[in-house]
C-alpha positions, 0 to 999 in steps of 0.5 A, spaced: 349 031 330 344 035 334 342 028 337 349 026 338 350 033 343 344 031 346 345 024 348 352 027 350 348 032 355 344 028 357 350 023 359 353 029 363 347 030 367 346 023 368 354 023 371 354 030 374 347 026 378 350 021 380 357 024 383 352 029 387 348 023 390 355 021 391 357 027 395 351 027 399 352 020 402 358 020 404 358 022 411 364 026 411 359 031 407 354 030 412 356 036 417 357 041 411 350 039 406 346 045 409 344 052 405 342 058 410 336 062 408 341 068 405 343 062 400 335 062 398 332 069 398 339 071 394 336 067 388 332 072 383 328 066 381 325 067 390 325 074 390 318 076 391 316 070 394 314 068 401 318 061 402 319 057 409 323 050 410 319 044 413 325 038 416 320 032 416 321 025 415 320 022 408 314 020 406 310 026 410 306 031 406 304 039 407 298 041 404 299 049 403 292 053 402 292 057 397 293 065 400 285 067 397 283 061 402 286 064 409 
C-alpha cells in the first residue's frame, strides 16, 4: 500500500516536471517566465537572508566566500 502511494507520487511528480518543462519551452511563455524580487524575499524560507540573482550562460560558475573571509 505505501509503496503503491509512493510510485503514484512519484508518477505525478514526474508528470507535473515534465508539463512545467513544457511550459517553459513554449515561446508563448517566454515574455511572462520571470519572478521579481518581492516574489523571493516574500518566501519565509529567504526571510533573514542577504540574496542576489546572477543571468549568466549555462555552464558559468560563481564562487561566493563565505561572509567570515571578506
Amino acid at each position: 500500500a505505501l509503496k503503491e502511494q509512493e510510485d503514484a507520487l512519484d508518477a505525478s511528480i514526474e508528470a507535473l516536471s515534465t508539463a512545467l518543462k513544457a511550459l517553459g519551452e513554449h515561446p508563448a511563455n517566454h515574455a511572462k517566465l520571470f519572478v521579481t524580487d518581492e516574489d523571493i524575499t516574500s518566501l519565509p524560507c529567504f526571510a533573514d537572508d542577504v540574496l542576489f540573482a546572477v543571468k549568466a550562460p549555462a555552464g558559468t560558475t560563481l564562487e561566493v566566500p563565505p561572509p567570515e573571509d571578506l
